[in-house]
C-alpha positions as CSV (number, residue, x, y, z in Angstrom):
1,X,105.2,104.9,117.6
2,X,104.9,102.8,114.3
3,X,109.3,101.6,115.1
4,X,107.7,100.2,118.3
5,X,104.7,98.4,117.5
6,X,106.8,96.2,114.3
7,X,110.1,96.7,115.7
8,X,109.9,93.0,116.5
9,X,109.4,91.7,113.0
10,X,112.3,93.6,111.8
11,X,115.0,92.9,114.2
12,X,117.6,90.5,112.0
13,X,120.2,88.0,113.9
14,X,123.5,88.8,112.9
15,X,125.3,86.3,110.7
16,X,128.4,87.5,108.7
17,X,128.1,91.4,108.7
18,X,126.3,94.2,110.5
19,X,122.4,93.6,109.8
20,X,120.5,96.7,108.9
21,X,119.1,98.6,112.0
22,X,115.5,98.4,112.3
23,X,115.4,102.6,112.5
24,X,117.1,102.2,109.2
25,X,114.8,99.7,107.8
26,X,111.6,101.8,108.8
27,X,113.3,104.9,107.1
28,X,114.0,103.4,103.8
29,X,110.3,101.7,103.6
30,X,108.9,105.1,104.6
31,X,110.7,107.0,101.8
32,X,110.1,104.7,99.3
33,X,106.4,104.9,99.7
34,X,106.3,108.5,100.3
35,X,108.3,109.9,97.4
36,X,108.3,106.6,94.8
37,X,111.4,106.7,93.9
38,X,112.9,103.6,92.1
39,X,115.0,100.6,93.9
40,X,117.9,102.0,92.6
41,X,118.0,105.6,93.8
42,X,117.2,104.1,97.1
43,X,120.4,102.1,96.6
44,X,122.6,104.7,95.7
45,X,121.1,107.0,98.7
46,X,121.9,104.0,101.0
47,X,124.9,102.2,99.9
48,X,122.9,99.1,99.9
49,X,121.7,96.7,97.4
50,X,119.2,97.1,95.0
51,X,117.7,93.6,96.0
52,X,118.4,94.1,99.4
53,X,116.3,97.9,99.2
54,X,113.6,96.3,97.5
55,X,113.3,93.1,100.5
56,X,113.4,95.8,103.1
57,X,110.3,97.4,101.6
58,X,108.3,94.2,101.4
59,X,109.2,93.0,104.5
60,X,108.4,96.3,106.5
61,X,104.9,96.9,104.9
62,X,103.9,93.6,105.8
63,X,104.5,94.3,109.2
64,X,102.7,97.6,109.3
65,X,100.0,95.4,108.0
66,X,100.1,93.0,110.1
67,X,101.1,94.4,113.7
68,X,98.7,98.0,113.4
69,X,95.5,97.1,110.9
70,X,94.0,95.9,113.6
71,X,94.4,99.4,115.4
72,X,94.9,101.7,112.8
73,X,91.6,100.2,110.5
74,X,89.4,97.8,111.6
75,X,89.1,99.5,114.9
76,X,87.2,102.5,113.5
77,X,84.6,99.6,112.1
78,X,81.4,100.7,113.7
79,X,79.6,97.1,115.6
80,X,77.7,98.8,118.1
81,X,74.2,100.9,117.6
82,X,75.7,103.7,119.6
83,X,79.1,103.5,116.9
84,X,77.1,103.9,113.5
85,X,75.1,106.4,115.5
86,X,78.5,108.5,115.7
87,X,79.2,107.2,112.3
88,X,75.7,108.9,110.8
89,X,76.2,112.1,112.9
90,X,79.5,112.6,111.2
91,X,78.2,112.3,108.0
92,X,75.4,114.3,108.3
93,X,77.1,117.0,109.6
94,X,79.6,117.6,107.4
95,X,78.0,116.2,104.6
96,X,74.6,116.6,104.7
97,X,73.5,113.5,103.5
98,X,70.9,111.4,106.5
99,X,71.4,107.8,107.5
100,X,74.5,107.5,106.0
101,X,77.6,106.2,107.8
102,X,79.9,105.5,105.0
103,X,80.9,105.8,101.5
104,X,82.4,103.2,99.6
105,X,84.1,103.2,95.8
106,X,87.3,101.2,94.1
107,X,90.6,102.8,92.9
108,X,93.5,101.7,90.3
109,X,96.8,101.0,91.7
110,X,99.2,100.5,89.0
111,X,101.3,97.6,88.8
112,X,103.6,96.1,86.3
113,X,102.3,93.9,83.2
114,X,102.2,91.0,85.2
115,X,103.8,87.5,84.1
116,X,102.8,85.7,80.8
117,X,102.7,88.7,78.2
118,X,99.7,91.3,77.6
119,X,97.4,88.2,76.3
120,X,97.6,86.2,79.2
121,X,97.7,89.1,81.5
122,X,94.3,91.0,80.2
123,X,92.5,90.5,83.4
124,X,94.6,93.3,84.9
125,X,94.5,95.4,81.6
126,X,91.9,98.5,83.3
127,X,89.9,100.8,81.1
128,X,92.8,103.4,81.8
129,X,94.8,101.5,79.4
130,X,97.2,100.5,82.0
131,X,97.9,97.4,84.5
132,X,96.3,97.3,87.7
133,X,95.3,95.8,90.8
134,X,91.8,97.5,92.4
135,X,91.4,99.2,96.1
136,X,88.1,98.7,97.5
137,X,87.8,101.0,100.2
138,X,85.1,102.1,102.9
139,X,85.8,105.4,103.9
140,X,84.1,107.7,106.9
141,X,83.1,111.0,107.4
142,X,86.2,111.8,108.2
143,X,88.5,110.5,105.1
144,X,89.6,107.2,107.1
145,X,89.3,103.8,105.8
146,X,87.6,101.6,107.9
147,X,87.7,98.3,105.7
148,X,89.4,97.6,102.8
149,X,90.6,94.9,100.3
150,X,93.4,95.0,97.7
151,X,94.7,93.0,94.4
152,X,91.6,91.4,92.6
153,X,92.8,92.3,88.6
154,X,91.8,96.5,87.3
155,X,89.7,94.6,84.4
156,X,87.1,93.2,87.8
157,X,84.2,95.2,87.8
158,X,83.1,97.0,91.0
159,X,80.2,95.5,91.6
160,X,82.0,92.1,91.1
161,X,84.7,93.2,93.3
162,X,82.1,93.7,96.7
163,X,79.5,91.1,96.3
164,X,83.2,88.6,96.2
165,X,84.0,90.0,99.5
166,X,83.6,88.7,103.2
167,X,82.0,92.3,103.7
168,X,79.0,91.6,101.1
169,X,78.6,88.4,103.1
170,X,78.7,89.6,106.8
171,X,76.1,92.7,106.1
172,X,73.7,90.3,104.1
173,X,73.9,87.1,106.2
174,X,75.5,88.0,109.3
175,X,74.1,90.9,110.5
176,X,76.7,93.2,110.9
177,X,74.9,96.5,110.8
178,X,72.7,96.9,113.9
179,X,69.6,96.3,112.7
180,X,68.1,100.1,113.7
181,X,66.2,102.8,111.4
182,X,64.7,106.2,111.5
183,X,61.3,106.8,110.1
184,X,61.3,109.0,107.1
185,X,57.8,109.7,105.6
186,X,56.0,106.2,105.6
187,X,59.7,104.1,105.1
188,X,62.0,103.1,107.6
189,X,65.4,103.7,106.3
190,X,68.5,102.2,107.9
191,X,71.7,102.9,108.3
192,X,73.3,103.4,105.0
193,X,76.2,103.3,102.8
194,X,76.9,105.4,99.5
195,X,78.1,104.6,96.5
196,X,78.3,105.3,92.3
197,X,76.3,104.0,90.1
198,X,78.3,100.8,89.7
199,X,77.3,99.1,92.8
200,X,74.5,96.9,93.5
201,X,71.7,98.5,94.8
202,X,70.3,97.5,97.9
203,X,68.4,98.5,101.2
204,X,72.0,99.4,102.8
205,X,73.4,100.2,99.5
206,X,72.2,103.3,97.8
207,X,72.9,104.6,94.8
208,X,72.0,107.6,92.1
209,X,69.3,107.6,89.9
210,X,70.4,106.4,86.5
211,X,67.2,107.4,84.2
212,X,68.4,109.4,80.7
213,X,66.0,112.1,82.1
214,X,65.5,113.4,85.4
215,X,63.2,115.0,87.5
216,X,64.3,118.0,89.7
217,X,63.9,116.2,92.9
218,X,66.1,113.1,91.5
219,X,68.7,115.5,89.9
220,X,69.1,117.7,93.4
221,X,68.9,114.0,94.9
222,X,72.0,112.6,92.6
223,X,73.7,115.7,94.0
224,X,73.0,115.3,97.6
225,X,74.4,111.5,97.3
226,X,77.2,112.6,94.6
227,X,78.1,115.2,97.9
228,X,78.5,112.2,100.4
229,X,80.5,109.9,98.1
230,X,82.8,112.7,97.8
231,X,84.5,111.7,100.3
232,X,85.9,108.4,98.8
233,X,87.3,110.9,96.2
234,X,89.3,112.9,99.0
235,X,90.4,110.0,100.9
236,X,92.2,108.6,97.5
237,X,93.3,111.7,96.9
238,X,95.3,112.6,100.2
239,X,96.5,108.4,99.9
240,X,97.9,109.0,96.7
241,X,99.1,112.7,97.7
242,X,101.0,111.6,100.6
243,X,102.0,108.3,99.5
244,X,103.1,108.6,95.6
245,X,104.4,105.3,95.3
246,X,100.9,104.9,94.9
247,X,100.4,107.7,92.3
248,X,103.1,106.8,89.6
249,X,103.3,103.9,87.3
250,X,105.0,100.8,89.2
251,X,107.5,98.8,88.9
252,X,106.1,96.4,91.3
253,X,103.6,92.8,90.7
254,X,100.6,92.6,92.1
255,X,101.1,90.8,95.2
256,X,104.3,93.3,96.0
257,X,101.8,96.2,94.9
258,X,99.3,94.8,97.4
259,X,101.5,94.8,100.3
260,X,102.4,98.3,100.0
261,X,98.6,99.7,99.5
262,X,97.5,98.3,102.4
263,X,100.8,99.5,104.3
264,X,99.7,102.8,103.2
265,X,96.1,103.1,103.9
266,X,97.3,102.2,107.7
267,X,100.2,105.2,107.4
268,X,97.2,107.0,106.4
269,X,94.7,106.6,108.8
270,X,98.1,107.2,111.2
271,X,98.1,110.6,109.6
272,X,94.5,111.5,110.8
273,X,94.8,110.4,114.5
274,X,98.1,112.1,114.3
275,X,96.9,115.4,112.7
276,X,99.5,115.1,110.4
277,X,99.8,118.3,108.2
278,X,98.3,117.9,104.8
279,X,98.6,120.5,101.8
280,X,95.5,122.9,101.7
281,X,94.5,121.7,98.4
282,X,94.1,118.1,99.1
283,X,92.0,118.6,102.2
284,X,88.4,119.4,101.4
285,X,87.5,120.0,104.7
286,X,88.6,123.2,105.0
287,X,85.9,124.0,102.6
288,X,82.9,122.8,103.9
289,X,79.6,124.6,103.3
290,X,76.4,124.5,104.8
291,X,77.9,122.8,107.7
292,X,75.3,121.5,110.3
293,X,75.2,121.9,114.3
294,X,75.9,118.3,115.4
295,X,74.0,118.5,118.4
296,X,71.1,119.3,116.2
297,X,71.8,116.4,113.7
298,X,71.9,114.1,116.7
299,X,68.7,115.5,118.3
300,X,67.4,114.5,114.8
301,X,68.7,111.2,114.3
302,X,66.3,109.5,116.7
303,X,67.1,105.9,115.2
304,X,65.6,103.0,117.3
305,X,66.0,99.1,117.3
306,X,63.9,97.2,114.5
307,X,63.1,94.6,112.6
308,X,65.1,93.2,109.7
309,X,64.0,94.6,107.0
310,X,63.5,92.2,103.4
311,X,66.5,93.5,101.6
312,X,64.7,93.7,97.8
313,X,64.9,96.2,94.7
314,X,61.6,97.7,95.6
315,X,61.8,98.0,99.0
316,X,65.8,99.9,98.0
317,X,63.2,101.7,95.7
318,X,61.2,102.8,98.4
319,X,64.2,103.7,100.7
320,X,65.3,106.2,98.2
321,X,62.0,108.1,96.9
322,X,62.0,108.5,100.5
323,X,65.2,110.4,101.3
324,X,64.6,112.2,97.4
325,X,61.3,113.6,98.8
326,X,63.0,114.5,102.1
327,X,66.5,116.3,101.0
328,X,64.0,118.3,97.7
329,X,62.2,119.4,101.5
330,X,65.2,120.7,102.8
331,X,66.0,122.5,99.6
332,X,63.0,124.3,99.2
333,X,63.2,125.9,102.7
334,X,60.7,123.3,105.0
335,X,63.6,122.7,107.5
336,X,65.7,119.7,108.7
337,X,63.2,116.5,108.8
């Protein structure tokens, strides 16, 4: 399926020898990014060129990239009402957590120390202590990515990373989240996406309580939310488990490093729609507690059309006292609200 849909970007005229086949190509591009082993064990597995190994990879991630994100990532980008609907209802039933649709975080890719010596390279110089490039990935219910963006420098902080993004700009200005909500208590809360306490907060954008002390409800709160961004953790983790070119230290630069991510989250969300087998101990959802009905979460939802509502720090505020009081509800035995 993947050989068919780039098969036309790989194809090579023939000029003085025998080009690589295309099924050869594809085969040498997958193994590289599945094992990560170097250039040159490629090369002596192949017979071919270091150089040549190493422009067969580049040239076959970009055209995953280019020929299946479209189908393989942005597709799953809820636009409709009746989409984040599905999107929430996923969520809340295997996470528990209401209004949300999906969780976002960043992840180190390594990379070589990029050009210019460790001085002039310090942008990329993480916390880890090594070289990187940062993933920024939104990730559903169920461990896809359904927008990313790869290769600002691991020294960029998260929040930095978002707000420089065309995602930041289409939610706040264009409107890309249907504007609808669900009345919890006296707030209307929208649809909602979770994240660590390194993001912005806003009205779509909520985040843990960060006091030194906590209250009961805002500590069983933390852990409801902690819950949902869990998934972020899984998705990185099955990336990096299947793909452990992105696991081990590089020998790649950034932009190289860049093309191969984004080749692999593709192969990854591939994986999902193809039920690929997984090891047991990287899929979490084998071990799911508390697992709702979803025909009861959806009778539940009830979210309507509305009003934009004035995205501010107290009205945020307001969104999350409101979902604190209504999960500490749920945990002292008053039902689903």
């Amino acid at each position: 399926m993947i050989l068919d849909k780039i098969i036309r970007n790989l194809v090579k005229p023939a000029t003085t020898e025998e080009p690589v086949s295309p099924e050869c190509r594809l085969a040498i591009c997958l193994y590289r990014l599945a094992r990560g082993d170097y250039y040159y064990t490629l090369s002596e597995m192949s017979g071919l060129g270091t150089a040549t190994i190493q422009g067969i990879v580049n040239e076959v991630c970009e055209a995953i990239v280019i020929n299946l994100w479209s189908s393989s990532v942005s597709a799953h980008f809820p636009t409709s009402e009746e989409q984040v609907q599905e999107k929430i209802i996923d969520m809340e039933e295997r996470w528990q957590f209401p209004c949300c649709w999906a969780a976002i975080d960043g992840c180190h890719i390594s990379i070589k120390c990029p050009a210019g010596g460790g001085e002039a390279a310090k942008e990329y110089h993480n916390f880890k202590n090594f070289y990187s490039i940062v993933l920024m990935g939104l990730i559903d219910a169920k461990y896809r990515f359904i927008w990313a963006s790869a290769g600002f420098p691991g020294n960029t902080h998260d929040s930095m990373i978002l707000q420089a993004t065309q995602l930041w700009k289409d939610i706040n200005e264009n409107d890309l989240i249907p504007t609808i909500s669900k009345k919890i208590g006296n707030v209307e809360v929208g649809p909602l996406v979770v994240a660590d306490s390194a993001f912005p907060f806003s009205t779509w954008l909520m985040k843990p309580y960060t006091c030194a002390i906590l209250t009961p409800e805002e500590r069983y709160f933390n852990y409801r939310l902690s819950r949902a961004r869990m998934v972020t953790e899984c998705a990185y983790g099955q990336l990096k488990g299947r793909f452990r070119v992105l696991h081990r230290k590089s020998e790649c630069n950034e932009d190289t490093m860049k093309a191969i991510t984004l080749a692999c989250i593709v192969l990854h969300n591939i994986c999902i729609e193809c039920d690929e087998a997984l090891p047991m101990q990287l899929d979490l959802s084998n071990n799911i507690s508390g697992r709702r009905d979803r025909e009861t979460v959806r009778q539940l939802l009830n979210m309507r059309s509305c009003a934009r509502v004035k995205d501010t720090s107290v009205q945020a505020g307001k969104i999350r006292a409101a979902l604190k009081e209504k999960v500490w509800k749920e945990k002292q035995g008053h039902g689903v609200c």
